[in-house]
C-alpha positions as CSV (number, residue, x, y, z in Angstrom):
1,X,79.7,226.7,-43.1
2,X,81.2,223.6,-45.2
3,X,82.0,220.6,-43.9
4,X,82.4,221.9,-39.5
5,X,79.5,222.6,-37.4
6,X,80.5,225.6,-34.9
7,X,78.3,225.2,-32.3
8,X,77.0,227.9,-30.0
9,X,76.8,227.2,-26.4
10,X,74.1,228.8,-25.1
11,X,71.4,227.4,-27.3
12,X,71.9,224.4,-24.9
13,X,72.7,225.4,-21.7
14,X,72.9,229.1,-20.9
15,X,72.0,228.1,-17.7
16,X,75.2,226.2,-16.9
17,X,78.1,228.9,-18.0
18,X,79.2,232.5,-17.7
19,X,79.3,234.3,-21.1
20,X,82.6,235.8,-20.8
21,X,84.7,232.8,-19.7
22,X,83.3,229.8,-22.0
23,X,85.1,228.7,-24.7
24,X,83.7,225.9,-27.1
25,X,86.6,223.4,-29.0
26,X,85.4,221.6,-31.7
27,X,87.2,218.5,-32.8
28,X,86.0,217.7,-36.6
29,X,86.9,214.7,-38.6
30,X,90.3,214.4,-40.8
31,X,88.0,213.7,-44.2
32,X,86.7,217.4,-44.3
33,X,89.8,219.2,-44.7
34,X,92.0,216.7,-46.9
35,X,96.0,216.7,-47.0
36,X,96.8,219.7,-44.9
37,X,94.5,221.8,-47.0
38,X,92.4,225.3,-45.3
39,X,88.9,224.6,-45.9
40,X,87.6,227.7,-48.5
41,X,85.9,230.5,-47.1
42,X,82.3,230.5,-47.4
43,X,80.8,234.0,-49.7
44,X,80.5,236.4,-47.4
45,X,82.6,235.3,-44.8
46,X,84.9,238.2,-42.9
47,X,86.6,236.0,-40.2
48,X,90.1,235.1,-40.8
49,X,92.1,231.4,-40.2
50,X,94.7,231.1,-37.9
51,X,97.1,228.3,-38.9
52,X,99.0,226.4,-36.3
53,X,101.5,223.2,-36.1
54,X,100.6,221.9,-33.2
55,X,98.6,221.6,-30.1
56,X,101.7,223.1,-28.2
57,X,101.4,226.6,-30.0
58,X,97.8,226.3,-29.5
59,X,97.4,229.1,-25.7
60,X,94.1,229.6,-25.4
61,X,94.6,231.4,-22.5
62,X,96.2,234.3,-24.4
63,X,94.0,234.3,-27.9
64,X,91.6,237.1,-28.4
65,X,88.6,235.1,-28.9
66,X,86.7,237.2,-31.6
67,X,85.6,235.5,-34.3
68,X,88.8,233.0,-34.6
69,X,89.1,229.7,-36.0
70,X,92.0,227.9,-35.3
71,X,93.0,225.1,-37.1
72,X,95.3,222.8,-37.2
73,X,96.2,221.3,-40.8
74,X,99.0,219.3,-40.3
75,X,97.2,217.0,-38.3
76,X,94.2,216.9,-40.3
77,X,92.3,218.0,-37.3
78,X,90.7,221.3,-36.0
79,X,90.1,223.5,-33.7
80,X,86.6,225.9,-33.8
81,X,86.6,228.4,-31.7
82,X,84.0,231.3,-32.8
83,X,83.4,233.9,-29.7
84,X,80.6,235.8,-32.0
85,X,78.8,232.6,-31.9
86,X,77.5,233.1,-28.0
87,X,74.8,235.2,-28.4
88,X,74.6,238.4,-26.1
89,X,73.2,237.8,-22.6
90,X,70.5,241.4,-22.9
91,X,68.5,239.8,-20.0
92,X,64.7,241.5,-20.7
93,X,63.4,240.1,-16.9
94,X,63.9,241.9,-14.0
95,X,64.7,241.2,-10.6
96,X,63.5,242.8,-7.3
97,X,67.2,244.2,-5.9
98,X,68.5,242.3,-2.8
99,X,69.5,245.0,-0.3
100,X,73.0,245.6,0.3
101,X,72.8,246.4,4.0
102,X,70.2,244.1,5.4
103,X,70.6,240.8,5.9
104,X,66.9,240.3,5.9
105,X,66.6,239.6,2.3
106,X,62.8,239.3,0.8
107,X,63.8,237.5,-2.3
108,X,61.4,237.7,-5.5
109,X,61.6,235.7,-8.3
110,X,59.9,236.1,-11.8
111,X,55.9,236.4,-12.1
112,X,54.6,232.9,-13.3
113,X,53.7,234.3,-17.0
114,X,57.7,234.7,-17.4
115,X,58.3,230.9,-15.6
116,X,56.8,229.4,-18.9
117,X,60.6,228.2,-20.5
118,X,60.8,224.2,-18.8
119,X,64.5,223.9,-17.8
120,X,66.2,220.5,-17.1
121,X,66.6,220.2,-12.9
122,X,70.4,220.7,-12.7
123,X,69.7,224.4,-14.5
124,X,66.9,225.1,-12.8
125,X,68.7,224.9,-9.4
126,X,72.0,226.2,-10.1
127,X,71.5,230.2,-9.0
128,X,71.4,233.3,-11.0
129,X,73.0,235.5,-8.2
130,X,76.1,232.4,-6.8
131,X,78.8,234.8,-7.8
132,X,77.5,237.8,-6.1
133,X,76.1,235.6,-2.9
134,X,79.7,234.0,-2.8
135,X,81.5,237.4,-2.8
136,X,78.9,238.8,0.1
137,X,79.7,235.7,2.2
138,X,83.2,236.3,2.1
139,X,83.1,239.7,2.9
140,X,81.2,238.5,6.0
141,X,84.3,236.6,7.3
142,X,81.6,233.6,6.5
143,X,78.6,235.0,8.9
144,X,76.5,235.6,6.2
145,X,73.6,233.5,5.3
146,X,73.6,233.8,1.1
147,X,69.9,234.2,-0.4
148,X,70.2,232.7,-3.7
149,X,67.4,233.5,-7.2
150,X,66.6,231.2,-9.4
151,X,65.0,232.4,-13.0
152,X,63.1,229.0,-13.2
153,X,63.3,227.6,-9.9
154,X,62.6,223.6,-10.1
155,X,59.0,222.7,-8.1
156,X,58.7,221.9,-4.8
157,X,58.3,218.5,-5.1
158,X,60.7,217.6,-6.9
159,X,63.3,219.3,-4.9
160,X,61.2,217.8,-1.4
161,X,61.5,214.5,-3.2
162,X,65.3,214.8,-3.4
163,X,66.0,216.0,-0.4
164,X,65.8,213.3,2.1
165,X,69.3,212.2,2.8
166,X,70.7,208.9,3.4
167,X,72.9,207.5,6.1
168,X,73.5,204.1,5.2
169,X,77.0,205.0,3.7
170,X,77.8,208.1,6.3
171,X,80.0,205.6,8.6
172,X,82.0,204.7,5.0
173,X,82.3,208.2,3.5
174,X,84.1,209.6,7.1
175,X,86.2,206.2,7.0
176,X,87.4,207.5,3.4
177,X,87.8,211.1,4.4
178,X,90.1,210.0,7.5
179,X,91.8,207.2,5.8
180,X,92.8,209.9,3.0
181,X,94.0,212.8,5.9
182,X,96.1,210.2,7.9
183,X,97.7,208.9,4.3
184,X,98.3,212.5,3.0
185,X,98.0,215.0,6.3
186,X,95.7,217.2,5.0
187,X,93.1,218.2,2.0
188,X,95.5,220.4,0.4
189,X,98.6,217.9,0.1
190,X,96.1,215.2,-1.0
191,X,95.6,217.5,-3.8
192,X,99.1,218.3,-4.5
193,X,100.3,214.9,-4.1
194,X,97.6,213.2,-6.3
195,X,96.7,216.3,-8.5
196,X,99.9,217.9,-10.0
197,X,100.2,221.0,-11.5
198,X,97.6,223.2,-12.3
199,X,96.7,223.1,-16.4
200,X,95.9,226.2,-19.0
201,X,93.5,226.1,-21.4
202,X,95.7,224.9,-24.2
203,X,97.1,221.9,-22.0
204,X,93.7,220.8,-21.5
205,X,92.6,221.3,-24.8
206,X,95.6,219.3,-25.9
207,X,95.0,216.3,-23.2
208,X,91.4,215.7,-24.4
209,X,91.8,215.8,-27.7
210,X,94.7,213.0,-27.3
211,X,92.1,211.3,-25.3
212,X,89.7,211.5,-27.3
213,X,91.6,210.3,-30.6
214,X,92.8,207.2,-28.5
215,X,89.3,206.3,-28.0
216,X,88.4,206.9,-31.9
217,X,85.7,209.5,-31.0
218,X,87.6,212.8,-32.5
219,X,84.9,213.4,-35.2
220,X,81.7,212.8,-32.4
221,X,82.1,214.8,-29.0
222,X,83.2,218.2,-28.9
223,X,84.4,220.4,-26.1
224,X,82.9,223.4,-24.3
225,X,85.7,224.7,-21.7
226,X,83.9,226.7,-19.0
227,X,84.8,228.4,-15.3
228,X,80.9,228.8,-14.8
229,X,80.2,224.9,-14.1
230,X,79.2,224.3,-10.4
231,X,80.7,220.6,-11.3
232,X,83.5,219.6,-12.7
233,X,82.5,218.2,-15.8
234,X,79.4,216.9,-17.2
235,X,78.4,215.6,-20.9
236,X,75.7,217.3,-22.5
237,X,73.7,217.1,-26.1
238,X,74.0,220.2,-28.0
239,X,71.3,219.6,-31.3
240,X,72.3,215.7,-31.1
241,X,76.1,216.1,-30.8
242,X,77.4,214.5,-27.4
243,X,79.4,217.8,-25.9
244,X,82.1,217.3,-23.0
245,X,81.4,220.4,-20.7
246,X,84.6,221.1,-18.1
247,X,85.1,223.3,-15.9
248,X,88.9,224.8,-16.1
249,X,89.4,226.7,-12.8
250,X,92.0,224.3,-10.7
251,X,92.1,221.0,-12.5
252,X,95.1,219.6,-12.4
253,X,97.2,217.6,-14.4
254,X,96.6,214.2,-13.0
255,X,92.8,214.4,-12.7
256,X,92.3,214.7,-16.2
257,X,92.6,211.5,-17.0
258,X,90.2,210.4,-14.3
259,X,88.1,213.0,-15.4
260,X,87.4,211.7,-18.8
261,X,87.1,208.3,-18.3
262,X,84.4,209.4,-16.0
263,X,82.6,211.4,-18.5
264,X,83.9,209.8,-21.8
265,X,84.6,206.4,-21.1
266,X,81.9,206.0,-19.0
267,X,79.1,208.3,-19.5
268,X,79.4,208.7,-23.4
269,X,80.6,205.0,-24.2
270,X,77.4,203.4,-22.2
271,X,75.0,206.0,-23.4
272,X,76.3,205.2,-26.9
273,X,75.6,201.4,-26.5
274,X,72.6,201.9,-25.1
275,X,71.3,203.6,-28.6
276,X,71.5,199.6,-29.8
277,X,69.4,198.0,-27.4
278,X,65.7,197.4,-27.2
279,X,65.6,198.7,-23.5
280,X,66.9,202.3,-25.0
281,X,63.3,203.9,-24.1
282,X,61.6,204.3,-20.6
283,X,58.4,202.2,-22.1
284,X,60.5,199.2,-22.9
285,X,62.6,199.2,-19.6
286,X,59.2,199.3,-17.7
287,X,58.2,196.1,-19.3
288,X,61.0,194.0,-18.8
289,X,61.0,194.9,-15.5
290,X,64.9,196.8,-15.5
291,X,65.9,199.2,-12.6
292,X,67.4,202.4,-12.8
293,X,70.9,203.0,-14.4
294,X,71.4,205.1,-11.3
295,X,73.5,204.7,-8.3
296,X,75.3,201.9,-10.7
297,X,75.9,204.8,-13.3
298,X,77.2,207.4,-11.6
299,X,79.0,204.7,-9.4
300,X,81.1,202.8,-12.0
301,X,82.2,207.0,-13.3
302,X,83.6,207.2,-9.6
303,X,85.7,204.1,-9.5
304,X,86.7,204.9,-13.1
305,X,87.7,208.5,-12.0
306,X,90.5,207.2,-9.1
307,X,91.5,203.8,-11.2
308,X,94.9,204.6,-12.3
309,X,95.9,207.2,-9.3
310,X,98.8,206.3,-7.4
311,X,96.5,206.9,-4.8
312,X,92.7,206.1,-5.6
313,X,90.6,207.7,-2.7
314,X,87.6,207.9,-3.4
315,X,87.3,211.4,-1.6
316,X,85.0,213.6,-3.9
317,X,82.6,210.6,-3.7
318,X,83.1,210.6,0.2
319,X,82.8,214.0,0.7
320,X,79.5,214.8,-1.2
321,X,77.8,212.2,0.2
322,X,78.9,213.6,4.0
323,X,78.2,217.5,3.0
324,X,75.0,216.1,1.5
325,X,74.0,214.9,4.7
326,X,74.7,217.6,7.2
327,X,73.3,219.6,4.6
328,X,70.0,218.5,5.5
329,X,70.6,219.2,9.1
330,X,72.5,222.6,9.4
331,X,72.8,226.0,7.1
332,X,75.0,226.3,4.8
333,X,77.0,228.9,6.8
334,X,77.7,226.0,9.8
335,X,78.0,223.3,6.8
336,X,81.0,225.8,6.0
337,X,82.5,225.7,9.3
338,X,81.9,222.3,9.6
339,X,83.8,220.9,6.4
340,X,86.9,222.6,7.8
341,X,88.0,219.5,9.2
342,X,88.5,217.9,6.3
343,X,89.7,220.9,4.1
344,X,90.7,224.1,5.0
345,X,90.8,225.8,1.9
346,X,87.9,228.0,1.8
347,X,87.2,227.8,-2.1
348,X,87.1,224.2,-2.3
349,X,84.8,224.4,0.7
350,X,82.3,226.5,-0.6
351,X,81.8,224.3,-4.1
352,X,81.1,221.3,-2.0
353,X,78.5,223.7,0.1
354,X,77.3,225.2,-3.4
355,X,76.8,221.5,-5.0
356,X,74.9,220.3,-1.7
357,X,72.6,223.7,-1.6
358,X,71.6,224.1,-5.1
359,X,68.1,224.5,-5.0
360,X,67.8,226.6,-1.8
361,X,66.8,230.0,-1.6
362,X,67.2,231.0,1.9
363,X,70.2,229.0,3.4
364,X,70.1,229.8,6.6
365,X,67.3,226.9,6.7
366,X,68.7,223.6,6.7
367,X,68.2,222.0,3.4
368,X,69.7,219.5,0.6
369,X,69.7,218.0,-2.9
370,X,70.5,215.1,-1.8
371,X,71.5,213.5,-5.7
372,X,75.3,213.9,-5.1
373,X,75.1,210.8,-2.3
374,X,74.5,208.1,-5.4
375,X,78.5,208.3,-6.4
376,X,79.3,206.9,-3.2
377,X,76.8,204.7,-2.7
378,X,77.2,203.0,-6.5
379,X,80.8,202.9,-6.3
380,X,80.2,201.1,-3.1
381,X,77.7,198.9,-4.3
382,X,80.4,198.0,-7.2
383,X,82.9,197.4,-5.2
384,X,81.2,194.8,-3.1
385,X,79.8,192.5,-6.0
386,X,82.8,193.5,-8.4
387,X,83.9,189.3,-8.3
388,X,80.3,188.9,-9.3
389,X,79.4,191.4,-12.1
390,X,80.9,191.4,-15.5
391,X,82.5,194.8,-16.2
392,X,82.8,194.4,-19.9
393,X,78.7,193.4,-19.9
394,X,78.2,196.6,-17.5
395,X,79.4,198.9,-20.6
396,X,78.1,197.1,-23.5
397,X,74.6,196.8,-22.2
398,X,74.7,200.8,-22.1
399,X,72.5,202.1,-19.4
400,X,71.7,199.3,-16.7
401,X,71.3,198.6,-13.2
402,X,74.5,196.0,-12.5
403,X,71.8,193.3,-11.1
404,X,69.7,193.8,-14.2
405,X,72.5,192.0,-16.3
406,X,71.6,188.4,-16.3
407,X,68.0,189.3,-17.0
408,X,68.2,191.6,-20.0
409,X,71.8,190.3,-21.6
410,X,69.9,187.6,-23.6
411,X,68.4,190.3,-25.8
412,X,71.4,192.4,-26.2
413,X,72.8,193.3,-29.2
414,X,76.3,193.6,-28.9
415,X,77.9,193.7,-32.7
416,X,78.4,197.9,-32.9
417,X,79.1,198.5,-29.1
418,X,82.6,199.1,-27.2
419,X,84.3,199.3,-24.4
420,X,87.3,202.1,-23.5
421,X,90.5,201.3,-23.6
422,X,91.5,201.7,-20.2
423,X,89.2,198.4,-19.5
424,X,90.3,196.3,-22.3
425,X,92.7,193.9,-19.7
426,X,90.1,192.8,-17.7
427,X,93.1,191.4,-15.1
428,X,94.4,194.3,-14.9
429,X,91.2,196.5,-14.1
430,X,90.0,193.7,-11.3
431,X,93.4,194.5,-9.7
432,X,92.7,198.1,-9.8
433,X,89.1,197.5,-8.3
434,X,91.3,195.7,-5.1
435,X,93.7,198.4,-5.3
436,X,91.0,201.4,-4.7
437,X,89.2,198.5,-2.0
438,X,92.8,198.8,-0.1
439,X,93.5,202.4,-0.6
440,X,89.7,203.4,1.2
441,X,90.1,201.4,4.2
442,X,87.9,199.5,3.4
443,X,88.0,195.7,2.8
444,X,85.4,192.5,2.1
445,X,84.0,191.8,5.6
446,X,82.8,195.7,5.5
447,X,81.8,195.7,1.9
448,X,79.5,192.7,2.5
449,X,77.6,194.6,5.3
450,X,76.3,197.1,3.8
């Protein structure tokens, strides 16, 4: 196929989405078309071109996705969408039934000659049967304890390992949940208020790529749109080529934004400078001595989701990190009950449960993975050095440890790296930092305890 790579989904991560809802967008560079100009078919091609002006005739929502490529020649950019790309989900394993009656669920997963495939630990743990559990639990009125399968279920130590919560940030995270209910009233008017409207396909497609041509990057990450992601978003590597991943059930207009500069702008853009420095591999971090990029990582993606809200509560972070907790001490049927405090909407209620559970096979244990609590605790950590730490550094150096800049920024090499946009005034972003400090109920004299 000259000049475009159409990339198929599942060769990555047909773990992570639902065949019949995932949609792939690939945004290729201006120089492979020309002036307006349809690229020729290849010999043997049957598919057909759609031409369209603009992103604003572009509704995904309403395209039959067989075999189209859409493109969009007046900007010198495309779209590539190719359905017959996903290859056909013919499952060969089998699974024991669950019974449909019985609550007392024996469940069976895959003989160990068929648990050969090696999955990364965020597939391994998201569950082959969440759709089915979630519709029996609702059915229940919410009594029901869901019994979850896993095709490659992650080890036992690993999940052991990571599930020992912390409550060093618990008095924080309820401070944040309250401070945002007293502000707003409830869950669902914080959404409202801070959200917007609810976006289609084609507005999201049409967001990101703007985004994403601001930042230069149109030609290097594509887009997978997806309603089968347990998260909202996530960046992945499909053959080499970064991949934004996001879910489109519910996000709204005004979370977009946030959204990317999590993923994007912070994710992609230190990953990408971290390609040009000497500490890029395990071995060499080791030696100098570095610390992990984690809760700093996922820490700087959280303040960078809420910086230009009217209203930057950090409540996501906040909330995981609570749910995480009384994860560990309660089922995920009381967990249920119990985050009704905070939200009453019983979807929303069940992704934080299914986040905080992932892993578990019989939830009526108590149980968590316990890796959702580092976005608090890094965007904490920020937040109380953040007159201390250079925030231009903390991108360029790629994937660091903010008290690992002084030691290792000596041997940087800064010529080919960036920074996003949205951090270029560094006056600016400080005052956003105090402005999210303010907005949390927080302020310095709690920061510095803890």
């Amino acid at each position: 196929m000259s000049g475009a790579t159409f990339l198929q989904a599942f060769d990555f991560d047909d773990h992570l989405y639902s065949n019949k809802d995932s949609l792939e967008v690939v945004v290729l560079p201006s120089r492979l078309h020309g002036s307006g100009k349809t690229r020729k078919k290849k010999r043997g091609t049957k598919s057909k071109n759609k031409k369209i002006s603009n992103l604003e005739d572009l509704n995904l929502s309403k395209l039959r996705l067989n075999s189209k490529k859409i493109e969009l020649p007046s900007s010198g950019r495309s779209l590539a969408v190719d359905k017959n790309k996903l290859p056909a989900l013919n499952r060969t394993a089998e699974y024991r039934k669950i019974p449909s009656q019985s609550t007392d669920c024996n469940i069976q997963t895959l003989p160990e000659e068929k648990k050969a495939k090696k999955l990364p630990l965020l597939a391994a743990i998201k569950p082959e049967n969440q759709e089915s559990e979630k519709s029996r639990f609702f059915r229940s009125k919410f009594l029901y304890h869901p019994q979850f399968i896993y095709r490659h279920p992650a080890d036992s130590e690993t999940l052991t390992r990571l599930g020992v919560p912390s409550d060093r940030f618990l008095k924080q995270a309820i401070c944040i949940l309250q401070t945002a209910l007293q502000k707003h009233g409830s869950y669902e008017n914080f959404e409202e208020e801070t959200g917007g409207r609810v976006l289609s396909q084609s507005q999201i497609v049409a967001i990101v790529v703007k985004y994403l041509r601001s930042e230069g990057l149109e030609g290097d990450v594509s887009l997978n749109l997806s309603d089968g992601l347990i998260s909202r978003a996530s960046m992945t590597r499909v053959k080499g080529r970064p991949t934004l991943n996001v879910r489109t059930v519910n996000l709204r207009e005004h979370w977009v934004d946030g959204l990317l500069r999590h993923e994007v702008g912070t994710h992609y853009m230190r990953s990408s400078n971290n390609s040009y420095q000497v500490w890029r591999n395990w071995k060499q971090r080791k030696e100098l001595g570095m610390g992990p990029a984690n809760p700093t990582e996922e820490g700087l993606a959280s303040l960078h989701s809420v910086l230009s809200r009217n209203s930057p509560i950090l409540w996501r972070a906040a909330m995981l990190y609570y749910a995480t907790y009384q994860a560990a001490r309660m089922p995920l049927r009381e967990l249920f009950w119990d985050l009704e405090q905070f939200v009453r909407d019983a979807e929303v209620r069940w992704d934080y449960c299914m986040r905080v559970k992932r892993g578990q096979t019989d939830t009526s244990e108590p149980g968590a993975f316990c890796k959702d609590q580092v976005y608090l605790e890094g965007a904490l950590q920020l937040l109380k050095h953040r007159h201390e730490i250079d925030f231009h550094m903390l991108v360029r150096l790629g994937k660091i440890a903010y008290y690992d800049i002084e030691k290792i920024e000596h041997l940087a090499d800064l010529e080919c790296t960036r920074i996003p946009q949205f951090m270029e005034d560094k006056d600016l972003y400080m005052k956003r930092l105090d402005d999210i400090v303010l907005a949390n109920g927080l302020c310095d004299d709690e920061l510095a305890s803890v």
